[in-house]
C-alpha positions as CSV (number, residue, x, y, z in Angstrom):
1,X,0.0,0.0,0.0
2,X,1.2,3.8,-0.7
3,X,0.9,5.1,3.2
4,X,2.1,7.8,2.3
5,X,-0.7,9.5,0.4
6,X,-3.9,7.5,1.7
7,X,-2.8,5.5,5.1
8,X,-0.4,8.1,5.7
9,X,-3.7,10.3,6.2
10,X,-4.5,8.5,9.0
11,X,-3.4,8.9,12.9
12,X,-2.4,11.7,14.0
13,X,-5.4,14.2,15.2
14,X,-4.9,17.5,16.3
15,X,-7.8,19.6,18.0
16,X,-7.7,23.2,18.9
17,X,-8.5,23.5,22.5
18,X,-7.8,26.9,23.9
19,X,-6.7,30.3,23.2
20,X,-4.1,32.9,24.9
21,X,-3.8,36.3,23.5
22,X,-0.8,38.0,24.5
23,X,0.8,41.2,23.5
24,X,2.8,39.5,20.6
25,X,0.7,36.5,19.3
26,X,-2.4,34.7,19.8
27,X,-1.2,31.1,21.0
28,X,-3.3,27.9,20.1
29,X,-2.6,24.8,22.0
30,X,-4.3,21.5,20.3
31,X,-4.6,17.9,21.5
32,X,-2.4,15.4,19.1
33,X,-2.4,11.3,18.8
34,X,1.3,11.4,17.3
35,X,4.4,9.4,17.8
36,X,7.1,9.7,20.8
37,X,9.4,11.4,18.3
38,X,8.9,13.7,15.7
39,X,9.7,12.2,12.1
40,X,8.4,8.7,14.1
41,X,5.4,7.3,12.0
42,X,4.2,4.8,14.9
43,X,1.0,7.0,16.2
44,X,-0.2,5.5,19.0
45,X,0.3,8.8,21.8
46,X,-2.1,11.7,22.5
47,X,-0.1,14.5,23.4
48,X,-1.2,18.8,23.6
49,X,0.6,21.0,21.1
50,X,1.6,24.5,21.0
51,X,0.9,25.3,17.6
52,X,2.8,28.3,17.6
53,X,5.8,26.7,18.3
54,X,5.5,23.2,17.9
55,X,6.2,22.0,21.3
56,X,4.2,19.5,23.7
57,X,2.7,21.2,26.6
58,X,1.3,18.4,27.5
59,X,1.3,14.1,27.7
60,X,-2.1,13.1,27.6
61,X,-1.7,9.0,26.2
62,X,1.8,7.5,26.3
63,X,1.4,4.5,24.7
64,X,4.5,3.2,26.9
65,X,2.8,3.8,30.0
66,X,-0.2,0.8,31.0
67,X,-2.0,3.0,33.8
68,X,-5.5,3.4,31.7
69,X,-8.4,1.8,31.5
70,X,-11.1,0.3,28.8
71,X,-14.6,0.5,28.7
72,X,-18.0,-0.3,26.7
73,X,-19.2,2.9,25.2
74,X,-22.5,1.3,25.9
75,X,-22.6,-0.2,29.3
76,X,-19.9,1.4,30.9
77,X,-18.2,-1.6,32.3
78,X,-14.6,-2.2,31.7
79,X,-13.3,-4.4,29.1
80,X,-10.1,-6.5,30.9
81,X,-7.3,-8.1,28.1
82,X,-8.6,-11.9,27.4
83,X,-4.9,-13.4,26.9
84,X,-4.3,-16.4,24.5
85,X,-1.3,-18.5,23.7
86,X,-0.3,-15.4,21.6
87,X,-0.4,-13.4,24.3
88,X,-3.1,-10.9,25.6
89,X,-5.5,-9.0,23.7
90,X,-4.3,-5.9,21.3
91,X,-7.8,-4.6,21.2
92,X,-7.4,-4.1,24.5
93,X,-3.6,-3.1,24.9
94,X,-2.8,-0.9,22.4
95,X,-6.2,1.0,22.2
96,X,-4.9,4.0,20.3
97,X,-3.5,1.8,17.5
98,X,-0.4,2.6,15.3
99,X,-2.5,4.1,11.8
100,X,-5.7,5.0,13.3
101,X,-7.4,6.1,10.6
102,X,-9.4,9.2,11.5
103,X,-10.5,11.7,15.1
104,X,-13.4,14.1,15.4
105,X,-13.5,16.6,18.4
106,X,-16.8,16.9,20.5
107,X,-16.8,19.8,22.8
108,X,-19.9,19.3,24.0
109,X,-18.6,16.0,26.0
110,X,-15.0,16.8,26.2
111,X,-13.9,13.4,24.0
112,X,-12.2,12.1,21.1
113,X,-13.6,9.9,19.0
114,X,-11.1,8.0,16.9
115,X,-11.5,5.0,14.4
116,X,-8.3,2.5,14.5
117,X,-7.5,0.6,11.1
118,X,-8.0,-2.5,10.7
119,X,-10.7,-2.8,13.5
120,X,-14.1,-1.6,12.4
121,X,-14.8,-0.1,15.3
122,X,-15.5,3.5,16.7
123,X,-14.1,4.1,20.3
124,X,-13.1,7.4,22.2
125,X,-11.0,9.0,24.3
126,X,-12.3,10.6,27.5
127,X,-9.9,13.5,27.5
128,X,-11.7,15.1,31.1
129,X,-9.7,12.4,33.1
130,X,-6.4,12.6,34.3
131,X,-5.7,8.8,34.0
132,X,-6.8,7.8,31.0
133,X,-9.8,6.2,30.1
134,X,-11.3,4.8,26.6
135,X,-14.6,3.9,25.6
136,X,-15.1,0.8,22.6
137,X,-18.1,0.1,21.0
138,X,-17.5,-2.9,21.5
139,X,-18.7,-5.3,18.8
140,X,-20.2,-3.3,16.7
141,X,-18.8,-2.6,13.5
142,X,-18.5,0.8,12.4
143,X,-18.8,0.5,8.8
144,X,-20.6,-2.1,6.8
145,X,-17.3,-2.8,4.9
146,X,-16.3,-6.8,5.1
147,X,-12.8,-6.5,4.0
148,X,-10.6,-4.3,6.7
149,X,-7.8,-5.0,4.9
150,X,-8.8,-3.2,1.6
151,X,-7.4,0.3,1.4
152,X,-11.1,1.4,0.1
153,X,-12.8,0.5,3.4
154,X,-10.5,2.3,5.6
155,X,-12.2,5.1,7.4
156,X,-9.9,8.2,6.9
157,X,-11.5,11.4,7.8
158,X,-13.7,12.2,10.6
159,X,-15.8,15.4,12.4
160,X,-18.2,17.0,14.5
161,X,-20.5,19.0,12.8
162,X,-22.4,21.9,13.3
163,X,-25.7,19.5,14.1
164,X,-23.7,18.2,17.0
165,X,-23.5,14.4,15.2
166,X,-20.1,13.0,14.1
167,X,-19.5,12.2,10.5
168,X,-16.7,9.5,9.4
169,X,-15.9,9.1,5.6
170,X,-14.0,6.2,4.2
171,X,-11.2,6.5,1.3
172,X,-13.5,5.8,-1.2
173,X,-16.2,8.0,-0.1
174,X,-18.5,4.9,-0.7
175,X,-19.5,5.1,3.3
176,X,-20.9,8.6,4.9
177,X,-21.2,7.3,8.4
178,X,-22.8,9.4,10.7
179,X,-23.0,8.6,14.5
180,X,-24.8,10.7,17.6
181,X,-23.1,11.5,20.6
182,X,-25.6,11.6,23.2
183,X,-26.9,9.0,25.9
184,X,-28.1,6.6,23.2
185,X,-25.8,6.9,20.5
186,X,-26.8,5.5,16.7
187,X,-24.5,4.7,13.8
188,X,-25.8,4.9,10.7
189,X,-23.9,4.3,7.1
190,X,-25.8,7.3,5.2
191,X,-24.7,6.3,1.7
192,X,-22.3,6.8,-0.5
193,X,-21.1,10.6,-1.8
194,X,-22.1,11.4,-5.1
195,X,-19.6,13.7,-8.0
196,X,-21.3,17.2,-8.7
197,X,-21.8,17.0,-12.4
198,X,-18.9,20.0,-13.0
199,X,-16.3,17.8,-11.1
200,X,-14.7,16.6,-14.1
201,X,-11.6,14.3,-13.2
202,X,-11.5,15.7,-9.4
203,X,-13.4,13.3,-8.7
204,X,-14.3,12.4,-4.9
205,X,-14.1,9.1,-5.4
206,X,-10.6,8.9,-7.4
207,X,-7.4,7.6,-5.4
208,X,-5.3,10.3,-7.1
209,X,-7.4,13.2,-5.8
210,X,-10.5,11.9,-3.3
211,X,-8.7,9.6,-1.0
212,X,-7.1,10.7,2.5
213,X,-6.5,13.7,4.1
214,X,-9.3,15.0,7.0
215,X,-12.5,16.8,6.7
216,X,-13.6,19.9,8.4
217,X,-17.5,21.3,9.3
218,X,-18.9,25.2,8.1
219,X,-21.1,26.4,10.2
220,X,-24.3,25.8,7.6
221,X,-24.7,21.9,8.4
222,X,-21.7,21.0,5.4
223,X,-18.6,19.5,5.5
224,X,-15.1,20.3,3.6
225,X,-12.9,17.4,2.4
226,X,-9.7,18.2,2.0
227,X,-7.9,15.4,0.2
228,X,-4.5,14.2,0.8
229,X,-3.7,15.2,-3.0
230,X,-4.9,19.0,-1.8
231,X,-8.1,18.9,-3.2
232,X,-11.1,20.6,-1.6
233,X,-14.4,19.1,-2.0
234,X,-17.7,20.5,-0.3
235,X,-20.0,18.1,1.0
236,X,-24.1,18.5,1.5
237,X,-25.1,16.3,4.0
238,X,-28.8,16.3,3.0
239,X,-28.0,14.9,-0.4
240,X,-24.7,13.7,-0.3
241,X,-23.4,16.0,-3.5
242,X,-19.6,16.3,-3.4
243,X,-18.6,19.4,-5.1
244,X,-15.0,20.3,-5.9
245,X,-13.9,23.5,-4.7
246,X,-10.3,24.4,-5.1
247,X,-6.7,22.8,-4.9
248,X,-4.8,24.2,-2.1
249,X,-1.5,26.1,-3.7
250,X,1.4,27.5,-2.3
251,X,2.6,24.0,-0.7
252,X,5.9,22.4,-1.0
253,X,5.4,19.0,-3.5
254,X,6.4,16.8,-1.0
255,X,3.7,18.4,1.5
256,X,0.2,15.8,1.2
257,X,-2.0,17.1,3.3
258,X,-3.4,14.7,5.7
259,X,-4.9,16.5,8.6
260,X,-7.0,19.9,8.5
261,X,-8.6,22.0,11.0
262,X,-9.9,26.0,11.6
263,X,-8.2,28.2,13.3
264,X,-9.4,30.8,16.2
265,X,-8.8,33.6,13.5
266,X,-11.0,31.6,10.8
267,X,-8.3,30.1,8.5
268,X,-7.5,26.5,7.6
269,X,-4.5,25.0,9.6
270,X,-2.6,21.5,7.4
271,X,-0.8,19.4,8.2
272,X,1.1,16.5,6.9
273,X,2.0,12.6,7.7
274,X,4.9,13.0,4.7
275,X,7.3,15.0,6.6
276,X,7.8,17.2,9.7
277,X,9.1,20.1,7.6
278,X,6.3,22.6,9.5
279,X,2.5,23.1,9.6
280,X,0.7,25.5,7.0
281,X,-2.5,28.0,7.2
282,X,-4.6,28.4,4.3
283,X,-7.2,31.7,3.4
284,X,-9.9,29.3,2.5
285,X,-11.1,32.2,0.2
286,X,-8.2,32.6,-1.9
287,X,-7.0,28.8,-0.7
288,X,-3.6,30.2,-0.6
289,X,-1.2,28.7,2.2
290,X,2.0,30.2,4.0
291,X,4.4,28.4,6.2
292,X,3.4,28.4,10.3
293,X,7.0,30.1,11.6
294,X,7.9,27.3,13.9
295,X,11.8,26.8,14.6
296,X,12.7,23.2,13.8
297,X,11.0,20.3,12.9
298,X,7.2,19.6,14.4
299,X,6.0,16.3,15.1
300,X,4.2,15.0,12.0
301,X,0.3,14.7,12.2
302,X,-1.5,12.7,10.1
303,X,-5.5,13.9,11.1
304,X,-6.5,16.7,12.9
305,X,-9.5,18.0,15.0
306,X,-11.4,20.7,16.8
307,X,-14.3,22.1,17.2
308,X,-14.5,25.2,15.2
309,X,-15.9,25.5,12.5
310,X,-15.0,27.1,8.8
311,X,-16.8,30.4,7.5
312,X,-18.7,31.0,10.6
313,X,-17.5,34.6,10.5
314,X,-19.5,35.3,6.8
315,X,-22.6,34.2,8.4
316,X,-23.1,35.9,11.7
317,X,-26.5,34.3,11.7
318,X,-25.8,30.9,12.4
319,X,-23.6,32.0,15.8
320,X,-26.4,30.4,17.0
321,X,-25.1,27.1,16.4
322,X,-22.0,27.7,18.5
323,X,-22.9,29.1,21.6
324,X,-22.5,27.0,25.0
325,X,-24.6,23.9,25.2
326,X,-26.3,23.9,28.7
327,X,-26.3,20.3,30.0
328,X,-28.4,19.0,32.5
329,X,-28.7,15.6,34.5
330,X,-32.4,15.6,34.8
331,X,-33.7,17.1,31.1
332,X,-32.9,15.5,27.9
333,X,-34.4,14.9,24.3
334,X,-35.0,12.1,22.1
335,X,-34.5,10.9,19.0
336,X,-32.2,13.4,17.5
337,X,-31.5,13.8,14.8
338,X,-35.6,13.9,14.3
339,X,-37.4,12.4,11.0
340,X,-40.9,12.3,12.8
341,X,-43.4,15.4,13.6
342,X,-42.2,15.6,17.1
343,X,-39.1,15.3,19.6
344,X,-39.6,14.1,23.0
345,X,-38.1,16.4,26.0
346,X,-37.4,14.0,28.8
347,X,-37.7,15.3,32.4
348,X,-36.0,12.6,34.4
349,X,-36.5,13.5,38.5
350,X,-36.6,16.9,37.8
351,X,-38.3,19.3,40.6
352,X,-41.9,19.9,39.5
353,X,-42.9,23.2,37.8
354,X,-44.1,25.4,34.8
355,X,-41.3,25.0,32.3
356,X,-41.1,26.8,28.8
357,X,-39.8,24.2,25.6
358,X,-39.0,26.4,22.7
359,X,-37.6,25.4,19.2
360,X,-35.7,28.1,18.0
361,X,-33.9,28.1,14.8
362,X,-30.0,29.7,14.1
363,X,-30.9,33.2,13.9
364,X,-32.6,33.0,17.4
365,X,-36.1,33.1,15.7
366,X,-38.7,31.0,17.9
367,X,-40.2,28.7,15.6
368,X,-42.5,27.4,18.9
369,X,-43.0,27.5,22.2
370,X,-45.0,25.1,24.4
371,X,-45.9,25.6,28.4
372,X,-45.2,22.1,30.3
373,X,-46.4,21.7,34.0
374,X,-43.7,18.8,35.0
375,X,-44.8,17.1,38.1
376,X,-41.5,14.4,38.7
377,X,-40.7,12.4,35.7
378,X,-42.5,12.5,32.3
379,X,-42.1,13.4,28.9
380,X,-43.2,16.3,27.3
381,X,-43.8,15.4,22.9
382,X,-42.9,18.8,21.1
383,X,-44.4,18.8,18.0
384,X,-42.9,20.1,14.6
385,X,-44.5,22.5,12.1
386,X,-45.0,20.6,9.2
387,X,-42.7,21.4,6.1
388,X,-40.5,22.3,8.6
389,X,-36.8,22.5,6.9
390,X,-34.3,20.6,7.2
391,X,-31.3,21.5,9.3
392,X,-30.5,22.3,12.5
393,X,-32.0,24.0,15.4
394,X,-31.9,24.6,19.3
395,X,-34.3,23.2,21.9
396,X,-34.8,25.8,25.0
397,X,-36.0,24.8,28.3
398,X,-36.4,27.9,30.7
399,X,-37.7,27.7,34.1
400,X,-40.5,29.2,35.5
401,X,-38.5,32.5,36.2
402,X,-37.2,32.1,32.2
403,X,-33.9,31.0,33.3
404,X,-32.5,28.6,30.6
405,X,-31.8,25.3,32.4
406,X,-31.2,23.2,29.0
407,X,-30.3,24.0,25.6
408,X,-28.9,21.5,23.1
409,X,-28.4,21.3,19.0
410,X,-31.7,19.2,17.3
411,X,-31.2,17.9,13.6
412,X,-34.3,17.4,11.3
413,X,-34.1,15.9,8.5
C-alpha cells in the first residue's frame, strides 16, 4: 500500500482547544495522537501541542505507560485483556493503534472519537480524566465494509459537525457514516457521496485526488474534504453531493496534506504525515497557504481535529449554532436527529414546575413554544411545524423564572 498518500492520512489528530492572547501573538494549544518522536510514523500517543511553536505542553496518552483503563461505550463496564497462547489482547492493549485512521473533536462532551485501522470499530478518548480512560463500542462494526484489509474500506477522515452528530468518511467515499453522541448513540452508514456534475476528473471518489486527508465542518450543516492530494471538496449532508472547490497552492510538492482543522482567526491550519518540515495555514477564500514560523521540525500529524468550525465569521447568523450547550442531568431529548413530527423532552426526577420548551432556529427566531407543567418524571412530545426545513435548530428549556436550564443542538431531516 502507498501510506504515504492514503494510510499516511491517517493517525495523528490534532484539536484546537484553547486560546491565549498576548501582547505578541495569539497562542493555540491542540490535543495530538502522534508518535514519541517527531519524524516517528508509529502514532499511537495523545499529546497537547503548541501550535505556535510546535512544542508538547502536554502528555495526555503515552502509549509506553499501561495506567489506563477500557470501557463499553454502551454499558460502561470495563473491558479487561482476554490473553491467549499469543499473548493478551491488542484490542485491549494498544487502544490507540499505530494508523488510526481518522479523530473528530466533540466539545460538548470533552472526548475524542477516533476509528483505529484495521478494526471496524468506533471508540473514544475521555480526554476530562487525568488517568486515562477509553470507551469501545464494542462489537459493533462501524462500517458495513467486510474487507478491513482493503485500502477502500478504511475510514480516513472524521468530524463533529455543526448539528452536533459526528460524520466519518471512508477513502473511497462509498461510506458517509454518521453517528450521535448523546446518551443513546446511533450509527448509521448514510450512503455513498455522489460527483457534482462540473467535477470533471476531481473526482471524490478517485485515489489520485478523493482519497485521504481529513474533513472539516462550516457552520451551515456541510462539510469540507480536503484530500491528501490538496483537493477541496464540499460536501451536503442532505443529499450527499460532493462538489469540488479548489486545490490548495502555495505548498511544498512533498507536503500531502493529511490532517486539517480551523483556526481561532477563521483560516485552515494543514498538516502533513509526509514530513515534519512545518505546519501551513490556508485563506480558505483565496485557498492560498503560508508556512506556520515554527523553529525546527514539528511532530508529523497525520488527522487533525477541533471544534471550530469554517466560514462561521460570513454568516453571523448561524452563531447560534455555536454558543455553549447547557447540559443537564435531569432534562434531555430524544430521538435526534428527528425524521418524525415531534421530539420528546425528557424530564427525568426533575423538581416539579411550569417549564417553557421552545424550538428556535439559528438566527434566534422562535419557531414554537409550548408551556409544560412537569410534576417528577414525564415526557413532554414537542411537536414540529409541518414542512418544517431541514437543518438544524436549538431546543430551549427555561424555568418558570425564564432561566435557561437546558439547551442542546436538534437535527431534522
Amino acid at each position: 500500500m502507498r501510506y504515504s498518500f492514503t494510510l499516511s492520512a491517517m493517525a495523528t489528530c490534532l484539536l484546537l482547544a484553547n486560546t491565549q492572547v498576548s501582547a505578541q501573538q495569539k497562542l493555540t494549544t491542540a490535543y495530538a495522537i502522534t508518535s514519541s518522536e517527531k519524524g516517528n510514523f508509529n502514532w499511537t500517543d495523545v499529546k497537547q501541542i503548541d501550535f505556535t511553536t510546535g512544542t508538547v505542553t502536554r502528555s495526555i496518552f503515552d502509549s509506553k505507560q499501561p495506567n489506563f483503563t477500557v470501557y463499553n461505550a454502551r454499558t460502561g463496564k470495563e473491558i479487561k485483556a482476554v490473553t491467549t497462547q499469543n499473548g493478551a489482547t491488542p484490542n485491549v492493549t494498544v487502544p490507540v493503534a499505530s494508523l488510526s485512521a481518522a479523530c473528530a473533536y466533540d466539545q460538548r462532551h470533552n472526548r475524542l472519537y477516533y476509528a483505529p485501522l484495521f478494526t471496524n470499530q468506533l471508540r473514544y478518548l475521555d480526554l476530562g480524566e487525568q488517568v486515562p480512560k477509553l470507551y469501545y463500542f464494542e462489537n459493533e462494526n462501524f462500517t458495513p465494509a467486510a474487507d478491513l484489509n482493503n485500502e477502500a474500506n478504511h475510514i480516513t477522515r472524521m468530524v463533529i459537525a455543526a448539528d452536533g452528530n459526528g460524520y466519518a468518511l471512508s477513502n473511497d467515499a462509498n461510506h458517509l457514516i454518521r453517528f450521535t453522541t448523546g446518551r443513546k448513540p446511533v450509527i448509521t452508514d448514510l450512503g455513498a457521496l455522489q460527483d457534482d456534475a462540473n467535477n470533471g476528473e476531481r473526482s471524490i471518489h478517485a485515489k489520485t485526488t478523493g482519497w485521504g486527508g481529513d474533513m472539516i465542518a462550516d457552520a451551515a450543516d456541510n462539510l469540507y474534504v480536503i484530500s491528501a492530494y490538496r483537493q477541496v471538496f464540499k460536501v451536503n449532508i442532505q443529499t450527499r453531493l460532493a462538489s469540488w472547490v479548489a486545490e490548495i497552492q502555495g505548498l511544498p510538492a512533498t507536503f500531502t496534506t493529511n490532517g486539517a482543522v480551523v483556526d481561532n482567526d477563521g483560516d485552515l491550519i494543514v498538516s502533513s504525515a509526509n514530513t515534519a518540515e512545518a505546519y501551513y495555514k490556508v485563506d480558505m477564500h483565496s485557498w492560498l497557504a503560508t508556512r506556520i514560523d515554527i523553529k525546527g521540525t514539528v511532530f508529523n500529524a497525520s488527522d487533525l481535529a477541533n471544534g471550530n468550525l469554517a466560514f462561521a465569521n460570513d454568516k453571523p447568523v448561524i452563531s447560534l449554532i455555536n454558543r455553549a450547550i447547557i447540559r443537564n442531568d435531569k432534562i434531555s431529548m430524544y430521538p435526534n436527529p428527528v425524521a418524525t413530527s415531534w421530539v420528546n423532552v425528557n424530564f427525568n426526577g426533575k423538581e416539579s414546575g411550569r417549564y417553557t420548551i421552545q424550538l428556535v432556529d439559528l438566527t434566534g427566531k422562535i419557531i414554537s413554544e409550548k408551556i409544560a407543567m412537569v410534576n417528577g418524571t414525564q415526557s413532554v412530545p414537542v411537536f414540529l411545524k409541518a414542512g418544517l426545513a431541514k437543518g438544524a435548530y436549538m431546543i430551549k428549556v427555561l424555568s418558570n423564572s425564564k432561566k435557561a436550564v437546558f439547551t442542546d443542538k436538534l437535527m431534522v431531516e
